[in-house]
C-alpha positions in Angstrom: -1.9 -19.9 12.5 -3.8 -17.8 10.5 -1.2 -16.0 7.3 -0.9 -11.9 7.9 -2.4 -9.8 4.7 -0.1 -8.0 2.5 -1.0 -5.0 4.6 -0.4 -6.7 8.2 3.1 -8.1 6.9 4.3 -4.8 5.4 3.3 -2.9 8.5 5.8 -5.6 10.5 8.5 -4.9 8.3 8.2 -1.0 8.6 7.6 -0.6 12.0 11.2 -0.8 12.6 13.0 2.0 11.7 16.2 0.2 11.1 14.9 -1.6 8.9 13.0 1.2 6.6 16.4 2.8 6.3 17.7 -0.7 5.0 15.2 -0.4 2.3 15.7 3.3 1.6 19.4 2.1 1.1 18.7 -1.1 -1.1 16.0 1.4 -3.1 19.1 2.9 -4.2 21.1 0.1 -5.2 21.9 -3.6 -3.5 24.7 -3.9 -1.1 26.1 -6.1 1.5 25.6 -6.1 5.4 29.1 -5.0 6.8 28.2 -1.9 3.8 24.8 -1.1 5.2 25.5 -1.3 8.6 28.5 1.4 7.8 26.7 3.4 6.6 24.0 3.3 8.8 25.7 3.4 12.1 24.5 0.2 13.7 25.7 -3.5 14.4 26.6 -5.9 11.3 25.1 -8.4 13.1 21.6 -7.0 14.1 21.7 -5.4 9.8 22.4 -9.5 9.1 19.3 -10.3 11.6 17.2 -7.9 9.7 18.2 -8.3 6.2 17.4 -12.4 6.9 14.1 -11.7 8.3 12.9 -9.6 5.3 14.2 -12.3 3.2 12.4 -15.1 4.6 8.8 -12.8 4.0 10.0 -11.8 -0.2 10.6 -8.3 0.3 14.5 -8.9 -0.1 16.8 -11.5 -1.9 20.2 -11.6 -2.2 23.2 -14.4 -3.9 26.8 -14.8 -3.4 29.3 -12.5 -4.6 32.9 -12.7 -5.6 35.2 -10.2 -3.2 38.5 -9.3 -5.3 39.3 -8.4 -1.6 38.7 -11.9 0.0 35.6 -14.8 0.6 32.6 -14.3 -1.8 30.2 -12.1 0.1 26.1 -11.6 -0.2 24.3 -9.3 -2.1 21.3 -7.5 -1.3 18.7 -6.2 -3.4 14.9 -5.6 -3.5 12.7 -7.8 -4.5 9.7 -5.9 -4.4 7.8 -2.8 -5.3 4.5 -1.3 -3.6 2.7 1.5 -1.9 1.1 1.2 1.3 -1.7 3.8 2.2 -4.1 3.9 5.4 -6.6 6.8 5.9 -8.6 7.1 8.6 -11.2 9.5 10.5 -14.2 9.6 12.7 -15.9 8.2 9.3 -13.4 6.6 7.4 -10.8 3.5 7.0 -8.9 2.8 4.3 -6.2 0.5 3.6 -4.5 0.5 -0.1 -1.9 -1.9 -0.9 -0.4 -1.4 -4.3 2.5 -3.2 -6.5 3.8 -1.4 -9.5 6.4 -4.0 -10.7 5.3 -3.7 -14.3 3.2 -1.1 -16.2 -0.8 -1.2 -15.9 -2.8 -1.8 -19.6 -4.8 1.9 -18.9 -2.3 5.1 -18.6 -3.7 8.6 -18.1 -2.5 11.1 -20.2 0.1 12.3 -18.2 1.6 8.7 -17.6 2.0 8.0 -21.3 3.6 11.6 -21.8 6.3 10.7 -19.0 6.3 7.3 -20.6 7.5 8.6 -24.0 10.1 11.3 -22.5 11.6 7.8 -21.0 11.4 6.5 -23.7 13.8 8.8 -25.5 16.3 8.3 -23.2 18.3 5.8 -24.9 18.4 8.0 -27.9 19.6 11.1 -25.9 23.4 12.0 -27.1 24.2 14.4 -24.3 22.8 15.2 -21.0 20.9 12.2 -20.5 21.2 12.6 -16.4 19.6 16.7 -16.8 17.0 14.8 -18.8 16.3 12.4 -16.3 16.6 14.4 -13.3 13.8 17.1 -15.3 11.4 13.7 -15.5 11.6 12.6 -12.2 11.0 16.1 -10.6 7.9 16.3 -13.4 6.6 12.8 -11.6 7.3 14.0 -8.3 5.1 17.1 -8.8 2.4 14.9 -10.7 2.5 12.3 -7.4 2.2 15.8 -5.3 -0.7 17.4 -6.8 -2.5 13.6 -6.7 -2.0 13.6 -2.9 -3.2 16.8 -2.3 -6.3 15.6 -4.6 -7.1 12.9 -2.5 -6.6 14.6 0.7 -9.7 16.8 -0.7 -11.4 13.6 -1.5 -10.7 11.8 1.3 -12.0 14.8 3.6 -15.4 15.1 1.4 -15.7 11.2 1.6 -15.8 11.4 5.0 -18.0 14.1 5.6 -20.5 11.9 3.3 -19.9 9.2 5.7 -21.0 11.1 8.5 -24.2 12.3 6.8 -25.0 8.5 6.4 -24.0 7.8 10.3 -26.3 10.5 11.2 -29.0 9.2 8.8 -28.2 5.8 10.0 -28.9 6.9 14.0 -32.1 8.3 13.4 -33.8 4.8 11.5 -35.8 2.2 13.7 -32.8 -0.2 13.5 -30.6 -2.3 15.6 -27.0 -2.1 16.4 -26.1 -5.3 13.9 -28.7 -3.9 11.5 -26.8 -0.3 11.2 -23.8 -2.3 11.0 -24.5 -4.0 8.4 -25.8 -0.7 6.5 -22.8 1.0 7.1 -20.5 -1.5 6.3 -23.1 -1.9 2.6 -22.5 1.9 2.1 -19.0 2.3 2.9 -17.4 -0.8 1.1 -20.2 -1.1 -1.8 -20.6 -5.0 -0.6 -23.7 -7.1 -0.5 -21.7 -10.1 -0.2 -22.5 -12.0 2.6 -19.6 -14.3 3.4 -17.8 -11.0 3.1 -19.8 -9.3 5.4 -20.1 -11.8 7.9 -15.9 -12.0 7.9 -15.6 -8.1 8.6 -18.2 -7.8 11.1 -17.6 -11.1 13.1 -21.7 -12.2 12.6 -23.0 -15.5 11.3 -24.1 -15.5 7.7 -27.7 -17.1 8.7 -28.2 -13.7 10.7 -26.9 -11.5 8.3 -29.2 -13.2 5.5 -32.4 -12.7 8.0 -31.5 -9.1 8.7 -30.4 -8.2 4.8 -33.9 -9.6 4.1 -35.2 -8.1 7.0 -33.9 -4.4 5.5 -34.5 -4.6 1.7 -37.8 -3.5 1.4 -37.1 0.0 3.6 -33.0 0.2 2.5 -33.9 -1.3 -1.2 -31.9 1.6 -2.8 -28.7 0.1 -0.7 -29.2 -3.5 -2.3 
C-alpha cells in the first residue's frame, strides 16, 4: 500500500469538520475528550474515535493525567504545526505544505522586527497581554497583505501559463511531447524519473522525446 504525502494525509484529517474544530480547540490549549466533546456538542465517544485516529497519523499526542476529581484522565495536545495551501485554475496547480515548528535561518525585515517586540515581552512590567494582543493583530495584518500579494501573483502566473498553453497548441508536437513541455515550464523540472512519476510515461520515452525536443525547445532545457 502505497504511504499518503503530507498533503493527502492532512487533507484526510480536515475533511471532517468535527475534527478541524477539535484542532481549532487543542490550537488553544490541550484538553480531554468528555471536555471537547462539551464544548463541542457532539458524542464523547465519536471525540475519543477521532482524537485516536489523529493520534495514530502524529498530528496529536496525549499522556495520562492525575483528576483531583477521580481516575487519571488523558490529555490532548498538538503535536504539530503547518500550513496547507492548494491553488488552482484553468492553468495552475499548486500544492504547499509548510511546518513552522521552529524559526527559519533567513527572516525578512518585518519578521525580525516582530521577532524583537517578542522578544521584550519577558521584560515588560505592565500590560504585557495589550502588548501581545498589538503583535499579533501586527502579524495578522502582515499574513493579510501577503495573501492578497499572492492572490495577484497567483492570477498573473496563471495568465503566463496560458500564454505558454497557447504557444504550446500552435507547435508541431504531440500530445506526450506538450506534456512534457508544460510540465518542464510549469514545475522548472528536467528530471526524468521525476517526470516520468507525474506524468505516468516510461523514462526510455521521455529520454527519446526530451532529446527529440532540445534542439527546437533548447531555451526550456
Amino acid at each position: 500500500m502505497t504511504e499518503k504525502s503530507p498533503v493527502d494525509l492532512l487533507l484526510t484529517i480536515v475533511e471532517n469538520p468535527v475534527r478541524r474544530k477539535i484542532i481549532k480547540r487543542l490550537s488553544q490549549e490541550p484538553s480531554y475528550a468528555l471536555e471537547i466533546a462539551k464544548e463541542l456538542g457532539v458524542g464523547q465517544q465519536l471525540v475519543t474515535a477521532h482524537l485516536a485516529m489523529m493520534e495514530r497519523v502524529g498530528l496529536i499526542s496525549s499522556n495520562m493525567e492525575t483528576s483531583p476529581f477521580g481516575p487519571k484522565r488523558r490529555l490532548y495536545f498538538l503535536n504539530q504545526s503547518a500550513c496547507l495551501s492548494i491553488s488552482f485554475g484553468p492553468h495552475l496547480y499548486d500544492e504547499q505544505f509548510l511546518t513552522f515548528d521552529k524559526l527559519p535561518n533567513k527572516l525578512s525585515k518585518d519578521a525580525l522586527s516582530f521577532l524583537n517586540r517578542l522578544s521584550q515581552i519577558e521584560s515588560a512590567k505592565d500590560s504585557r497581554l495589550k502588548i501581545i494582543s498589538d503583535l499579533v493583530a501586527d502579524i495578522d495584518e502582515k499574513i493579510l497583505r501577503s495573501e492578497d500579494e499572492k492572490t495577484v501573483l497567483l492570477y498573473l502566473r496563471n495568465l503566463a501559463m496560458k500564454h505558454a498553453s497557447e504557444e504550446l497548441n500552435t507547435q508541431e508536437t504531440t500530445h506526450d511531447e506538450k506534456r512534457i513541455l508544460h510540465f518542464i515550464i510549469d514545475e522548472k523540472n528536467t528530471d526524468v524519473e521525476v517526470i516520468s512519476q507525474a506524468l505516468n510515461l516510461k523514462e526510455s520515452i521521455i529520454r527519446e522525446i526530451i532529446n527529440r525536443l532540445r534542439e527546437d525547445f533548447f531555451y526550456v532545457f
